[in-house]
N, C-alpha and C positions, 0 to 999 in steps of 0.2 A: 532399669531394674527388671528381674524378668520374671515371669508368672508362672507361678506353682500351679501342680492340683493336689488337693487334700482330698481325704477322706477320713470320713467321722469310726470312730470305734465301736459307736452307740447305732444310729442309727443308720451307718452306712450312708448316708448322704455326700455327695462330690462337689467339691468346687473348686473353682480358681481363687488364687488370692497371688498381687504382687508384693516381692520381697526384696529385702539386700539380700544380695551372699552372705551376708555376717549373719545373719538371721537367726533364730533356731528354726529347725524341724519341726514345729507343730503349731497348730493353730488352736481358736474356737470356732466351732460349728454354727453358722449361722443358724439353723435350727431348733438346736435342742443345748447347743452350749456347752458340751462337751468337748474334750480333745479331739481334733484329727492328728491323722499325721499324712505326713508328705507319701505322694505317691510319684515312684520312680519308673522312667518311661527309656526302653533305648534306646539309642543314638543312633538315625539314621546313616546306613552307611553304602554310598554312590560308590559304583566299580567302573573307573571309566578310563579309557586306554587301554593298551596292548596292556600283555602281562598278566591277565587275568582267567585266560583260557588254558586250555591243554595243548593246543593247538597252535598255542604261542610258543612255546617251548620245546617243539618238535625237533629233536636233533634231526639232523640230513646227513646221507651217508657221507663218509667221505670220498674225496673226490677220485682219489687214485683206486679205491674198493669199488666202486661203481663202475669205472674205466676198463678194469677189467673185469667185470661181468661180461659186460658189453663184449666184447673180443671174443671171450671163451664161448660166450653165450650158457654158462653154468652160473649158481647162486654158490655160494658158500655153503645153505646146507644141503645141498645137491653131494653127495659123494658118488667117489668113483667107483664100479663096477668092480667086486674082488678078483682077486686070480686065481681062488684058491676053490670056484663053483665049477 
């Protein structure tokens, strides 16, 4: 069974109390005797493996684009000199 935290409406007081799933949502306050209700918590959430980075995902140029840089020793946005200066 797994254990709740409530809190009261009245006097704001917190506790744990365990439950079934089937349950309802609300308690009595050990306090003052009033309703709580359930307080909802979020779900830890572990990022672990490749895949989670930018850095993961880095295309590479392709291989025959690269090859000829390399030759020409020019990039792609390198243009050529006009003929018309």
């Amino acid at each position: 069974m797994p254990i709740y935290e409530y809190e009261c409406s009245k006097c704001s007081h917190r506790f744990e109390l365990k439950q079934n799933y089937s349950d309802k949502p609300q308690a009595e306050c050990p306090q003052c005797k009033e309703i709580a209700k359930r307080i909802f918590h979020p779900a830890p959430i572990i990022f672990k493996g490749s895949g989670f980075y930018v850095t993961d995902h880095r295309k590479n140029p392709a291989p025959e684009a690269a090859k000829g840089e390399k030759e020409t020793g020019k990039s792609k946005n390198e243009s050529a000199p006009s003929a018309g200066k």
